[in-house]
C-alpha positions as CSV (number, residue, x, y, z in Angstrom):
1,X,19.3,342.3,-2.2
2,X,16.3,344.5,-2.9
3,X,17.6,345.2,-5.9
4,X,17.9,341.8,-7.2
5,X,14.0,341.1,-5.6
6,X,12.8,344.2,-7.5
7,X,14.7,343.4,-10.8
8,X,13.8,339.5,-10.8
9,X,10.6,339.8,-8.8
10,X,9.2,336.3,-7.3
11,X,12.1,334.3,-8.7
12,X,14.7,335.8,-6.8
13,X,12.5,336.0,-3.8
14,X,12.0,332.5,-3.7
15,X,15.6,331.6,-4.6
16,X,16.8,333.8,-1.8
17,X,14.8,332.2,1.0
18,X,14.9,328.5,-0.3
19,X,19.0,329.1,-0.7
20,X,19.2,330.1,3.2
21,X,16.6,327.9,4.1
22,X,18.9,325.1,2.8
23,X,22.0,326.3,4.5
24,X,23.8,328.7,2.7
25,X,24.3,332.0,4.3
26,X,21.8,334.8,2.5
27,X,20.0,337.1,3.9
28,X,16.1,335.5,3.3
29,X,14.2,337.3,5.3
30,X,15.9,340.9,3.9
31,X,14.4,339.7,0.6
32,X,10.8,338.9,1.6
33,X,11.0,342.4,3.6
34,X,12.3,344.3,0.0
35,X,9.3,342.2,-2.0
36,X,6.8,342.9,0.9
37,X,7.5,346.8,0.1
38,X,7.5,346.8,-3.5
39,X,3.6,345.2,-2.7
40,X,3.0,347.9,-0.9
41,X,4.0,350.2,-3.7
42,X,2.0,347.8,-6.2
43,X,4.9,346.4,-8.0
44,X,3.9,343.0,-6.9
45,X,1.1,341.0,-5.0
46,X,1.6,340.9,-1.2
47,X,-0.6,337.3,-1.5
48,X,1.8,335.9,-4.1
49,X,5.2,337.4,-2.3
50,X,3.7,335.9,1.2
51,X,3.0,331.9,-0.8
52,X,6.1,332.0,-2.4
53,X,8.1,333.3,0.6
54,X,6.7,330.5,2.6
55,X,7.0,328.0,0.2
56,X,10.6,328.4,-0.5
57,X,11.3,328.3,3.1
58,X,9.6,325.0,3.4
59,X,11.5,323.4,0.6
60,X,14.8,324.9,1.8
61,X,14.1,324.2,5.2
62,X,13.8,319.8,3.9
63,X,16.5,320.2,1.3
64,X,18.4,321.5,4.5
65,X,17.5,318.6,6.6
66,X,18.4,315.5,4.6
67,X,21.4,317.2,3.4
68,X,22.4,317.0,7.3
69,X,20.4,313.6,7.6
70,X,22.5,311.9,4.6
71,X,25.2,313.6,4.5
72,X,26.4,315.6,7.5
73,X,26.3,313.0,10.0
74,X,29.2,310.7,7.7
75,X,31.1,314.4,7.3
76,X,31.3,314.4,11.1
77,X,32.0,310.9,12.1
78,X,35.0,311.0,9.1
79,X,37.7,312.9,10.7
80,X,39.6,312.6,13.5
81,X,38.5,315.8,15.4
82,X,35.1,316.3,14.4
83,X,34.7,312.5,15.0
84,X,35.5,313.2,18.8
85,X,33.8,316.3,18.7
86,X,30.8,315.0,17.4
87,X,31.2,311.6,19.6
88,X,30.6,314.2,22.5
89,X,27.9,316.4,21.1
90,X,25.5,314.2,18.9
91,X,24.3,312.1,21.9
92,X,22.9,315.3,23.7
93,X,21.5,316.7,20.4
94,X,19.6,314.3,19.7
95,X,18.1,314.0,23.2
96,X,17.4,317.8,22.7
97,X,15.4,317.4,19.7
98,X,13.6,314.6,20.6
99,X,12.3,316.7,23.9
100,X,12.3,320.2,22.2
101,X,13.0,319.3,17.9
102,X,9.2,320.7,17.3
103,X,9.7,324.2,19.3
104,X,12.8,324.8,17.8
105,X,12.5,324.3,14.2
106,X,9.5,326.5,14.9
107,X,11.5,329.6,16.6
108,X,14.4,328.7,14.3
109,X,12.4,330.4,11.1
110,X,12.7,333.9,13.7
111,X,16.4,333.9,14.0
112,X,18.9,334.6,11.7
113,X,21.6,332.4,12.7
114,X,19.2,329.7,13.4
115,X,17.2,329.9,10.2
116,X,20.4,328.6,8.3
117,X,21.7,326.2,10.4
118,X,18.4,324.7,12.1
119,X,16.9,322.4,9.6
120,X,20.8,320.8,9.0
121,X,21.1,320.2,12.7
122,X,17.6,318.4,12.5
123,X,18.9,316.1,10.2
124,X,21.9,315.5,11.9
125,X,20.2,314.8,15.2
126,X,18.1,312.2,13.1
127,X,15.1,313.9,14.3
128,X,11.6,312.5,12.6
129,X,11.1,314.0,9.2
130,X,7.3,314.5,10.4
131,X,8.1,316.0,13.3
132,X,10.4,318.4,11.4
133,X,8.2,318.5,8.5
134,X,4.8,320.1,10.4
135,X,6.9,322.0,12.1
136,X,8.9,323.7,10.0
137,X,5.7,324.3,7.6
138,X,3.7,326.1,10.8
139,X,7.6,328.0,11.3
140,X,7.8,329.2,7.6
141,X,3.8,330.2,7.0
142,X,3.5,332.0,10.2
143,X,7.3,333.5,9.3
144,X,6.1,334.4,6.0
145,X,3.2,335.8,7.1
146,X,4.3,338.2,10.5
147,X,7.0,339.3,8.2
148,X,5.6,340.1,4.7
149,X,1.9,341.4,6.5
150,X,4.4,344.2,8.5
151,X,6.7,344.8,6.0
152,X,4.1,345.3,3.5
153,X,2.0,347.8,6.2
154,X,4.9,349.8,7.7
155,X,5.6,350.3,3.7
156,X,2.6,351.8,3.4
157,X,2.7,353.9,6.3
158,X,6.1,355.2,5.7
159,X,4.5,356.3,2.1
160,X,1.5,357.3,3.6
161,X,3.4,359.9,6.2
162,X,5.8,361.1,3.8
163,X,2.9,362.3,1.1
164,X,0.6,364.0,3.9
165,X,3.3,365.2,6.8
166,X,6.5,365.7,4.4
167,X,9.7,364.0,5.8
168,X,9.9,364.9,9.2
169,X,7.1,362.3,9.5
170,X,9.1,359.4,7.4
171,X,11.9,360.3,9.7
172,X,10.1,359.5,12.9
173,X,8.0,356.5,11.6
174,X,11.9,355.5,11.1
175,X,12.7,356.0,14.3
176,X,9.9,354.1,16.2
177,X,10.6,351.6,13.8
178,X,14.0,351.0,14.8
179,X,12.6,351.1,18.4
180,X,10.6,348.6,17.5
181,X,12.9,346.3,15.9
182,X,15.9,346.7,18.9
183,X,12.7,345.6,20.8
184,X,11.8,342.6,19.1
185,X,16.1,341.5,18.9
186,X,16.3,341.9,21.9
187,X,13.0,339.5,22.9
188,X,14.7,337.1,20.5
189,X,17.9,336.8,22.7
190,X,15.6,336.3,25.6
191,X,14.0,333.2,24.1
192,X,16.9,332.0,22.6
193,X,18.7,332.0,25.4
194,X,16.0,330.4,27.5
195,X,15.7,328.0,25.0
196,X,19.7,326.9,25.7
197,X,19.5,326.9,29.0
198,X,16.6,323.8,28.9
């Protein structure tokens, strides 16, 4: 993925994230770390990769959710199983998203899983395309920004400690790194699973 980002720049960032965003399974927020790095290493503008990163996440994000709005729903009530399936389920979704649609599509941008399937679920659920829409905007700008501003720092950290301390330094800036991030997963399950539970 980074090399298609460092290769195709912008374009490829943007078509990454807008891709997932929509649905399809791609890993978005690998490619705005990958651009976020190359800023740091002045192959490209950390303002631009940040603007384009949450711009195609916004546009993905509504693709995603009329997709599901005009489309999924029909999909579901068509066949015999997902018709009972979704005869069961789609009453209690949409009561979920009317109570906690905005909060969601918010945390959605920070979780994987959730960042491709949220924004069709929306839809589905026939929750308020205004609702959805300022949401999802605040979800993919403050997304864009936590991720591309660390990214973009920790690159420059990383190159900073491996020029002045050799290595050994890069290694352990790795390591508390990875500290970091098994931190912050495991937060992630925490919300997410206190958001299920409501």
């Amino acid at each position: 993925m980074s090399g298609l980002v460092h290769h195709y720049g912008l374009f490829a960032l943007f078509l990454i994230v807008m891709l997932e965003s929509g649905g399809v399974p791609l890993p978005g927020e690998t490619a705005l770390v990958a651009a976020a790095i190359f800023a740091s290493q002045g192959k490209l503008n950390i303002v631009e990769v940040i603007g384009v990163a949450a711009a195609a996440a916004i546009i993905g994000d509504n693709l995603g959710y009329w997709v599901g709005r005009t489309g999924g729903r029909r999909l579901l009530e068509r066949f015999g199983p997902l018709r009972r399936w979704s005869a069961r389920t789609l009453p209690w979704s949409e009561r979920f998203f009317q109570r906690h649609g905005g909060k969601t599509i918010f945390l959605a941008r920070f979780f994987s899983v959730l960042r491709v399937t949220a924004a069709w679920i929306a839809g589905i659920s026939r929750m308020h395309w205004w609702t959805f829409f300022l949401w999802n905007a605040a979800g993919g700008i403050c997304w864009a920004v936590l991720v591309g501003l660390v990214a973009y720092y920790v690159g420059h950290a990383a190159a900073d400690a491996i020029n002045h301390y050799g290595l050994w330094a890069g290694a352990g800036l790795v390591v508390i790194l990875a500290i970091v991030w098994l931190a912050v997963h495991l937060w992630k399950k925490r919300v997410l699973r206190a958001e299920t539970e409501l």
